[in-house]
C-alpha positions in Angstrom: -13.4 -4.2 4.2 -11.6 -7.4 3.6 -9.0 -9.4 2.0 -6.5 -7.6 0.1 -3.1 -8.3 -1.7 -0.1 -6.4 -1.3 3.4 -6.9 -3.3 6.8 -5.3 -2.2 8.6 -3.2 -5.0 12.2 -4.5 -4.5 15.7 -3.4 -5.9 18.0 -6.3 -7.1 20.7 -5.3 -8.9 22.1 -8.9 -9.2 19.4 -12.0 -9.5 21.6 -14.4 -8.7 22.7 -13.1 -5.5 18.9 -12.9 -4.6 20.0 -9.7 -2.4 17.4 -6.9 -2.9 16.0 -3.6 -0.9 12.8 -2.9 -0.9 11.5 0.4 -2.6 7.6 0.7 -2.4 4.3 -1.3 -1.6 1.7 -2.0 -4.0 -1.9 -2.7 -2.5 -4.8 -4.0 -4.6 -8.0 -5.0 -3.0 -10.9 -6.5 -5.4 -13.7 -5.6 -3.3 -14.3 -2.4 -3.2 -11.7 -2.2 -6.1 -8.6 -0.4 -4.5 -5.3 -0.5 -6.4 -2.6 2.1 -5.2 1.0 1.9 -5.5 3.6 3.8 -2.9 7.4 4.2 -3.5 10.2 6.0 -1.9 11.4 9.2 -2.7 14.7 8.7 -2.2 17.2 5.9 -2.9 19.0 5.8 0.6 18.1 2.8 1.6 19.8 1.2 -1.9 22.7 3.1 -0.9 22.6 1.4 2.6 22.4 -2.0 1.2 24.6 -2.1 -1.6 27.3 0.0 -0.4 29.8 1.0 -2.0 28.0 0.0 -5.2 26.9 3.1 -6.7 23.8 2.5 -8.7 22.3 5.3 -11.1 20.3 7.1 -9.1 18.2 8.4 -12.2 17.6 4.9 -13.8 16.4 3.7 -10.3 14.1 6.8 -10.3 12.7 6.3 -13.5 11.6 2.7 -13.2 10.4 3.2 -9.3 8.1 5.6 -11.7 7.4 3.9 -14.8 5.8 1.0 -12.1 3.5 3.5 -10.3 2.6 5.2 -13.8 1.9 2.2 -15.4 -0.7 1.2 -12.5 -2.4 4.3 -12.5 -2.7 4.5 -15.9 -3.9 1.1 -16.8 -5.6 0.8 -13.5 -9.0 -0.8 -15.6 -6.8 -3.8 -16.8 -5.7 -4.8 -13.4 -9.2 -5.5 -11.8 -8.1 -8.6 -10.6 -5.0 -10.9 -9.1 -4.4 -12.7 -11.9 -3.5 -9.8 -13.9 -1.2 -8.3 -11.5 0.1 -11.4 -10.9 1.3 -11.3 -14.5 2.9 -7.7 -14.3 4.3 -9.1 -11.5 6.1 -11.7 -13.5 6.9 -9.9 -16.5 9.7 -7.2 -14.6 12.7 -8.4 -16.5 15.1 -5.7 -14.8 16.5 -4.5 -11.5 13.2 -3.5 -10.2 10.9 -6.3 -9.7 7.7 -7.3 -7.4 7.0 -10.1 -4.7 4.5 -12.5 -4.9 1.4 -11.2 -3.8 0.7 -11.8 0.3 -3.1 -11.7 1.8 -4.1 -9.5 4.2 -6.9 -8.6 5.9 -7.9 -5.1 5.9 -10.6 -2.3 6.9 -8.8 1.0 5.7 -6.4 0.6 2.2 -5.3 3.9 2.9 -4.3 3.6 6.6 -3.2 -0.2 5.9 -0.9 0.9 2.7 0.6 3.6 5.2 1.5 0.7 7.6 2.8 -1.6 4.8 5.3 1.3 3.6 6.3 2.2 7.2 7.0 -1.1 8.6 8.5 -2.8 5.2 10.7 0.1 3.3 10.4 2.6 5.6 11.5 6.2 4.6 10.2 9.0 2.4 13.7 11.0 2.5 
């Protein structure tokens, strides 16, 4: 297939510390255009990180969401890495995205199920 970009969804509940978890993979490849957005299902792995700091669950839910939604909805504006780059930069809150990494890559599918494994690694 090619070269395709991922970015890690990440949980940091405190900037400054620089301490985050991640919570989902988003993979966007130009060529064939493939843009698809995975996120856990459950919040245990916040839980495990930033023990015994209980963050609301709900809130976490909802923007884990709002990011998925907001790819898959407006999927036609983010045809390339420039744009994404600029979602990327304008998270202002708790949930925020990585810089975009290359990879190489012949399935999206299979290669966004090995992302999500190896890098947050639980449905729950």
């Amino acid at each position: 297939m090619g070269t395709a970009y991922y970015f890690i969804v990440q949980y940091c509940p405190d900037a400054s510390q620089q301490e985050a978890a991640n919570v989902g993979i988003v993979l966007f490849c130009p060529e064939p255009f493939y843009l698809q957005t995975r996120t856990a299902k459950g919040n245990g792995r916040i839980r495990r990180f930033f023990q015994p700091v209980d963050p609301d669950r709900a809130r976490i839910n909802l923007t884990k969401h709002s990011i998925e939604n907001r790819l898959k909805a407006d999927r036609d504006s983010f045809r390339d890495l420039a744009s994404l780059e600029r979602f990327a930069a304008r998270r202002a809150n708790a949930m925020r995205l990585t810089a975009a990494r290359a990879i190489a890559i012949e399935d999206p599918d299979a290669e966004l199920d090995r992302l999500f494994e190896r890098l947050v690694g639980e449905e729950e």
